[in-house]
C-alpha distance (Angstrom), angle and dihedral (degrees) to the residues before:
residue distance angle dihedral
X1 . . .
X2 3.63 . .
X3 4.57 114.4 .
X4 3.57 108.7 -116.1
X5 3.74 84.4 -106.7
X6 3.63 96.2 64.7
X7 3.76 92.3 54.2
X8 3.93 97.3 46.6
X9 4.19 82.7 55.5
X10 3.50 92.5 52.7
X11 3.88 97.7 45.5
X12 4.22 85.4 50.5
X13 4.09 85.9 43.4
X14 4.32 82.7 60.3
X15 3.34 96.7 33.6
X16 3.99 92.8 56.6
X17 3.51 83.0 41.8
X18 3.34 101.7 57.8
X19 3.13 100.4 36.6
X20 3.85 86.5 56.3
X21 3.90 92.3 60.8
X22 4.02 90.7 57.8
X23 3.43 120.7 115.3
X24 3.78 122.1 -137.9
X25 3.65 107.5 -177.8
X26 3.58 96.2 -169.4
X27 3.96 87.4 52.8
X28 3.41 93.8 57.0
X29 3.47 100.8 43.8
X30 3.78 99.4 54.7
X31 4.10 88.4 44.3
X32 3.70 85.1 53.0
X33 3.90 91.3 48.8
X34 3.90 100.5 40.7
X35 3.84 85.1 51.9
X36 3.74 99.0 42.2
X37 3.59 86.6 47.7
X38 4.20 97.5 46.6
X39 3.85 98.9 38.4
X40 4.28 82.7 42.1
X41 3.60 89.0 59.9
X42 3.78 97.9 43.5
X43 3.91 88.6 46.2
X44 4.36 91.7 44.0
X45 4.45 87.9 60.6
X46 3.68 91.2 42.4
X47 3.71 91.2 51.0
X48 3.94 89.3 49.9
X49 3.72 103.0 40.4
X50 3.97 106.6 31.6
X51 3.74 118.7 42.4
X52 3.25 131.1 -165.0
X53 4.35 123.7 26.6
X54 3.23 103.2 -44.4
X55 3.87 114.8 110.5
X56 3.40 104.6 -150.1
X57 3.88 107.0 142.7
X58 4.20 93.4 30.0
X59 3.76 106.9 59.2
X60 3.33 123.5 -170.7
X61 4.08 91.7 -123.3
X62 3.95 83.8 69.6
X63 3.48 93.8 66.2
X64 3.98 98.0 57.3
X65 3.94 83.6 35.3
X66 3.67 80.1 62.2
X67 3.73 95.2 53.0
X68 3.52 88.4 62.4
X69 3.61 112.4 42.7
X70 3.85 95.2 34.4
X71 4.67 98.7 37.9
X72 3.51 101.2 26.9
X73 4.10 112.8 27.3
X74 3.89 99.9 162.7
X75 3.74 95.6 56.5
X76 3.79 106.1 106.0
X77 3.68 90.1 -127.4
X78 3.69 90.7 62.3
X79 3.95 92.7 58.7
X80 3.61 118.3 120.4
X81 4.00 92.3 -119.7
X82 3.68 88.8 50.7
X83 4.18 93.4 44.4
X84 4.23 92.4 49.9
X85 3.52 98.2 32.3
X86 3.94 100.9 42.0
X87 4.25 93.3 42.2
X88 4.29 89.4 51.5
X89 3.78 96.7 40.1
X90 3.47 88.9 47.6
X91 4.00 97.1 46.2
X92 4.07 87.4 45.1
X93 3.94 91.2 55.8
X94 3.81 93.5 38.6
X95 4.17 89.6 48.9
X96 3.91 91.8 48.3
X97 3.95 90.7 49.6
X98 3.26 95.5 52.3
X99 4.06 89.3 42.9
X100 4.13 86.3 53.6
X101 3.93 100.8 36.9
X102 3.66 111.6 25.2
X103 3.74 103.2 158.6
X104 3.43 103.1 35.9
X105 3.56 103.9 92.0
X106 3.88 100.4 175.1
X107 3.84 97.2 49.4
X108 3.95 98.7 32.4
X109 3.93 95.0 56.9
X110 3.87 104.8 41.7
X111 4.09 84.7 43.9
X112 3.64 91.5 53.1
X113 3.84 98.8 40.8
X114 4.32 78.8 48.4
X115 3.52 109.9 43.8
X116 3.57 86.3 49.8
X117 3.59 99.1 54.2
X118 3.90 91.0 54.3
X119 4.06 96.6 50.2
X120 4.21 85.9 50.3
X121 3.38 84.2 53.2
X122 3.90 96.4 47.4
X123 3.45 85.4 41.9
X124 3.60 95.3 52.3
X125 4.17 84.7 -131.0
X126 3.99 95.5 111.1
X127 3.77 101.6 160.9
X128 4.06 114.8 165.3
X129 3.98 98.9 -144.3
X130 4.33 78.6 55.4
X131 4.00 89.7 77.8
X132 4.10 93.7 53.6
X133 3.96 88.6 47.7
X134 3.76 88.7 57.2
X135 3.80 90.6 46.2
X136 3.65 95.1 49.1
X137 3.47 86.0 56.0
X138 3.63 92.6 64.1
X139 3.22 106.5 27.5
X140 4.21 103.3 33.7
X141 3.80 125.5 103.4
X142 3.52 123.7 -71.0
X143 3.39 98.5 -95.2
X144 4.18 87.0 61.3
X145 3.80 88.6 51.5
X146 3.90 104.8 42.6
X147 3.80 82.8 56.8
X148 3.76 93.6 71.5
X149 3.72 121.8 174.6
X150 3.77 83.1 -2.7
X151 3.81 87.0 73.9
X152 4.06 82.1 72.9
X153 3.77 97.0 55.8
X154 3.84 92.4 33.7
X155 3.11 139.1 55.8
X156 4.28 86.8 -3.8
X157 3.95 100.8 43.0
X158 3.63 95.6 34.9
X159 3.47 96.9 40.0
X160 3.99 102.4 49.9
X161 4.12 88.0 49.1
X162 3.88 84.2 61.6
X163 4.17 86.9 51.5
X164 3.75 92.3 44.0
X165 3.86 99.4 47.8
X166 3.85 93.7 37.9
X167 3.82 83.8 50.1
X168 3.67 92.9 50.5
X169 3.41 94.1 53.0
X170 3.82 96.2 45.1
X171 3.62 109.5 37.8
X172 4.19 91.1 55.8
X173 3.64 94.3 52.7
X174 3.68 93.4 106.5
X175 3.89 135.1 29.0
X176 3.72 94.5 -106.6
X177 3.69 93.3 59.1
X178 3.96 124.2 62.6
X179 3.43 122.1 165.5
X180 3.18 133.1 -142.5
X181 3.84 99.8 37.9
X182 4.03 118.6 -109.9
X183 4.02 91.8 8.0
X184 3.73 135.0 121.1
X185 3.55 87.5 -137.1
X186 4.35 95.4 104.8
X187 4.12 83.2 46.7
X188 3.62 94.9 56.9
X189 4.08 95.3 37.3
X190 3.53 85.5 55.2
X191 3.56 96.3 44.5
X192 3.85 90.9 53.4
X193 4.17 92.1 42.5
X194 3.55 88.1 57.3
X195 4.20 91.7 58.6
X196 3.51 90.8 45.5
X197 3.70 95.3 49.7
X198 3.63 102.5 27.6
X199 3.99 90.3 -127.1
């Protein structure tokens, strides 16, 4: 016979399941706006200031960034703290590897990718997406790599500002949605939206 225990797990195991396989249109459409918006933005400069393949100003870390901040806004990861702070740490340490061991490509890029987990987590700014900034670092195209410490003020810096004020905007656009997590931030923006619109 199953404890008591065992059977008020499996009720929460269908209950997150469940709840999992709703669909909340309204959810998904301002996740898909927010992010069409941000990543839009991101892809609109690179288009304008760097021809040609080479990615320099959208990097790929953006788009699982995006993930976060735009599909699933109450994680902790997805907190603005955790978005600024875990992309520029990340691009720092990433930058310096490369700086210190530039042609080792099997001991720069798991150090990188490493070190940077640990000072997120000393940091308390663990974001995911931070790991594949400092890998892209060390292991992008040339362009990435002749920018240097610039690579932390831009594309990275730059670049997750966009995401956080585009998800600002977006993800407090209805009562349902507040963004950051435990702020007053969504009271005030709706405070102020009201006097502009006179709603």
């Amino acid at each position: 016979m199953p404890t008591p225990k065992i059977k008020r797990s499996y009720r929460k195991t269908r209950y997150i399941l469940y709840k999992e396989t709703l669909i909340d249109y309204k959810e998904h459409f301002w996740s898909f706006l927010g992010s069409f918006v941000g990543i839009g933005i991101l892809a609109y400069v690179q288009s304008i200031h760097f021809s040609g393949s080479d990615a320099v100003y959208l990097i790929g870390s953006f788009g699982a960034s995006s993930v976060l901040v735009y599909g699933i806004i109450q994680s902790p990861f997805s907190q603005p703290r955790n978005l600024v702070g875990g992309h520029v740490i990340s691009a720092l340490v990433g930058v310096t590897v490369h700086k210190l061991v530039p042609d080792i490509m099997y001991i720069a890029a798991p150090l990188a990718v490493s070190i940077a987990i640990i000072l997120m987590q000393i940091t308390k700014t663990l974001h995911p997406p931070g790991g594949a900034t400092a890998l892209i670092a060390v292991i992008g195209t040339e362009k990435v790599k002749a920018l240097g410490y610039m690579y932390v003020l831009s594309p990275v810096l730059s670049g997750v500002l966009i995401l956080l004020l585009t998800a600002l905007i977006f993800n407090n656009m209805t009562s349902s949605r507040s963004y950051p997590n435990h702020s007053t931030y969504h009271k005030h923006y709706h405070k102020i939206r009201k006097r502009f619109t006179g709603k």
